[in-house]
N, C-alpha and C positions, 0 to 999 in steps of 0.2 A: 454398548461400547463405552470406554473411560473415556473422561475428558480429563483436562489440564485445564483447570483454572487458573490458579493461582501454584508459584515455585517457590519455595521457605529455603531458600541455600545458606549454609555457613558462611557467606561470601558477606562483603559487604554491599550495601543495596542503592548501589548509584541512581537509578531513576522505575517508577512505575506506570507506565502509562498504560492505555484503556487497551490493549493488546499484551504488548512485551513486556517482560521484568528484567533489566539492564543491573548488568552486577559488574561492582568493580574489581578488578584485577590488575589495578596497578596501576601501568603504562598502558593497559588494553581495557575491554569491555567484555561480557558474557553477554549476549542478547537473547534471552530465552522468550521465542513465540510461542503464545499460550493458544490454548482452544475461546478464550473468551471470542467474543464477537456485540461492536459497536455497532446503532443507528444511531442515527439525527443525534448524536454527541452524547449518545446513555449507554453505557454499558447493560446488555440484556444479561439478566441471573442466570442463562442458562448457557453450556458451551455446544459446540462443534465438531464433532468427532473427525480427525486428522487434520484440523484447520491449519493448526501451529505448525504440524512436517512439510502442510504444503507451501505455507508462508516461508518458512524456513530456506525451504529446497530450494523454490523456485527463486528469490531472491537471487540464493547463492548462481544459479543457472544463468540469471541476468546479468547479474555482477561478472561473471566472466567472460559472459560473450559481448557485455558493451565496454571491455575492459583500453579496448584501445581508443572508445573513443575517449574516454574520462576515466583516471583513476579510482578507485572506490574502497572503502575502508575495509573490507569485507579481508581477516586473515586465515581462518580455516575452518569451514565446518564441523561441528562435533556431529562424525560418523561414524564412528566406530568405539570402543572400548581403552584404545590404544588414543585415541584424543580426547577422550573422557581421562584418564589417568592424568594427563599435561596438567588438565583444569583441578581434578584433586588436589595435586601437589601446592596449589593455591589457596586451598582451602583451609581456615581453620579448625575444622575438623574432617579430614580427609575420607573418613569412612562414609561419611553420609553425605554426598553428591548420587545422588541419582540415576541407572541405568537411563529412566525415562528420558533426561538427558538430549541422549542421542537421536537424530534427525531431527528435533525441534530446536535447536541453539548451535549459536557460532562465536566464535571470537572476533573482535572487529578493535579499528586501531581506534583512539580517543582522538575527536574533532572537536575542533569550535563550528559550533551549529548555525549555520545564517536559518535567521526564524521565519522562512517564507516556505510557501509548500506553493512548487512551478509546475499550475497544472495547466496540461497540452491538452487540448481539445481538436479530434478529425471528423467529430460526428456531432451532427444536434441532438441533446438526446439530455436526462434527467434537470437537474436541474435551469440548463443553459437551456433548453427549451421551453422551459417554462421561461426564465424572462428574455429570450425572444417573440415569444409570443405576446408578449404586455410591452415590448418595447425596441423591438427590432434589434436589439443590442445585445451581446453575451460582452459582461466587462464593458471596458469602454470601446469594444470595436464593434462596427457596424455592420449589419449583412446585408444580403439581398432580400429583393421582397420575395414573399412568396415562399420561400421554404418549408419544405415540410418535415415533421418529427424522423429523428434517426436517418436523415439525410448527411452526405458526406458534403464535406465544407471544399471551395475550393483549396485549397489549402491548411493544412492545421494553423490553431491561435494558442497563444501563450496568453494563460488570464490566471496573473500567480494571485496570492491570497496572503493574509498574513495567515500565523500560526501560535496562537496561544495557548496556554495551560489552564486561562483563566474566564477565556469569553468564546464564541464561538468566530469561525474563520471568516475575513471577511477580505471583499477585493481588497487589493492593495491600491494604495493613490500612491499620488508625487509626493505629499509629504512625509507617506510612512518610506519612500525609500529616501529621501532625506534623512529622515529620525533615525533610520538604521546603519546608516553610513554607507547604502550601497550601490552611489550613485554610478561610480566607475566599474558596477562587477555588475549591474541589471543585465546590462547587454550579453555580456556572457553566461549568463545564465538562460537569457532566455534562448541564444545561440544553441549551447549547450544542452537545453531539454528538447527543441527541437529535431537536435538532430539522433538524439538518443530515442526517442519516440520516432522517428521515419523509419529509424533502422529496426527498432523491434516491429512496427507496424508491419514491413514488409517480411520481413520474417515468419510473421504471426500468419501472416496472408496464406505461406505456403504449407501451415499444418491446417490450414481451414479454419482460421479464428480472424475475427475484427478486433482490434485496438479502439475500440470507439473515442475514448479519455486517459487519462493518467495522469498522475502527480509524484513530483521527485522531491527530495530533500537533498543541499548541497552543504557544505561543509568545508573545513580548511584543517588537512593532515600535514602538519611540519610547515606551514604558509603554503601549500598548493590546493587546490579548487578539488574536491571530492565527492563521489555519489557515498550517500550515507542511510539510513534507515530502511527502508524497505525498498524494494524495486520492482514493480512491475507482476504487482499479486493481486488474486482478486479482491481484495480488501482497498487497492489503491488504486484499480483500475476497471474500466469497464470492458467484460469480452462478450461477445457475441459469435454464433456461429457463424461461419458466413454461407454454407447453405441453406439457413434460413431465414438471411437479412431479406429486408425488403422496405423500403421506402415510406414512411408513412404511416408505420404504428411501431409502438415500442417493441425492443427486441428480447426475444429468450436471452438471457444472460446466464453466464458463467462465474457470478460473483453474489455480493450479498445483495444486489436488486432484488431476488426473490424474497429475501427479509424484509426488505424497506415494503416492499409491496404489499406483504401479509399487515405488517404493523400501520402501513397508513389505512390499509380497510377494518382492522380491529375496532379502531374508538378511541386507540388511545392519543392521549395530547401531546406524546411527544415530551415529556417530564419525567424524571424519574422519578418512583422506579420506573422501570418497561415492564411489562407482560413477558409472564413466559409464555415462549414459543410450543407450540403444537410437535409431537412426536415428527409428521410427515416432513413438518416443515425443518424440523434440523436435520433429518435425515435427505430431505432434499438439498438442502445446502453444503449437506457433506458430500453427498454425491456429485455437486457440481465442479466444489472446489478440483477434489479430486480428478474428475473427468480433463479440466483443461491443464491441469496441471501434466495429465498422460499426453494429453493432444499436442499439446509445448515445447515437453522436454523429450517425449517418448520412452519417460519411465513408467514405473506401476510403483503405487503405493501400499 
């Protein structure tokens, strides 16, 4: 199967990050999801077969069905031939925009980015178990004694992070939401992700999926408060089945845990380059995406 690595549009090239290639269009945005695939903050040399369509899709699926709780930038999926043409007409050279295009890219409205990634936590589980294990704490909140791995929390925590380009993510303190000027909008943010995370959770619950984590990105369209970059994919979030949860040891996942899991037993240190991945293993991870992506939304890819 083809991958998408990398998109060369006659566009101009607003941002490149370890996933998407963000092309400008103006007053809007092109956001093409590629097949690349990150660990531990490296880009691995090899891609994902329909990574990008499920990223893509499923985004736009979230985006509208949490659309009443919070606005979202998201203005129209490229599905078809007939939304491919809009974006041509953009083009400096209009012939060569790409069929491939379609189901991996959307158009989305131009935000100012608040630089925090608001991740909710329902479950103990990857990293926040590891430093509850060393310290009874995920972030700065405390838990009970005794817990055990991929246990559900009373309650979901908001333990946002900052978000850089240049170092890797780390909690956020008082002083970084001082530094960032966001001391009157924390609260609404974290209101905000919580409750956008209950609603997908329970949601999630009735196609037989767990929510275990997830992280949002918010944003300000014309001065109003918006969901922005990706929502609720397996690259941002952790799913599990739920008839095969259980208490007490990690779970089968529906995300790129199957990658972090190969690459932490390889050897490697975690530097780039990364290793490339094993034939099964990209083929198993395209399998997965794909699967919850069906379980979700109740399409086929």
């Amino acid at each position: 199967m083809s991958v998408l690595l990398e998109s060369s549009l006659p566009l101009p090239l607003f941002r490149r990050g370890k996933v998407r290639d963000v092309y400008d269009l103006g007053d809007k945005l092109l956001i093409v999801s590629t097949d690349r695939i990150s660990a531990f903050d490296v880009v691995l040399p090899c891609g994902i077969p329909d990574k990008g369509r499920v990223l893509n899709r499923l985004s736009a699926f979230w985006f509208e069905k949490t659309a009443h709780i919070l606005p979202n930038h998201l203005i129209k999926v490229i599905d078809s031939n007939v939304v491919l043409s809009e974006v041509k007409k953009l083009s400096r050279q209009p012939g060569e925009l790409p069929d491939s295009l379609i189901s991996c890219s959307m158009i989305v409205a131009k935000a100012e980015r608040i630089p925090v990634e608001c991740v909710v936590r329902g479950y103990l589980s990857g990293s926040a178990w590891a430093e509850y294990k060393e310290t009874g704490k995920v972030g700065h909140i405390h838990l009970s004694l005794g817990m055990k791995e991929s246990q559900e929390l009373s309650q979901p925590i908001f333990t946002p992070t900052t978000k850089s380009d240049t170092e890797h993510d780390r909690l956020l303190t008082n002083e970084d939401i001082k530094d960032l000027g966001i001391e009157n909008l924390f609260e609404e943010l974290e209101q905000k992700s919580l409750l956008i995370y209950g609603y997908a959770r329970d949601y999630a619950r009735t196609r037989g999926i767990i929510i275990a984590d997830t992280k949002f990105e918010f944003g300000f369209i014309n001065g109003q408060l918006a969901l922005i970059d990706e929502l609720l994919t397996p690259d941002s979030s952790r799913f599990w089945d739920a008839s095969q949860y259980k208490v007490g040891y990690s779970q089968p996942s529906f995300d790129k845990q199957f990658v972090r899991d190969w690459l932490s037993g390889s050897g490697w240190n975690k530097e780039p380059p990364a290793p490339m991945l094993p034939p099964e293993v990209i083929e198993g991870t395209s399998k997965r995406y794909r699967e919850v992506y069906s379980r979700l939304t109740g399409g086929v890819l």
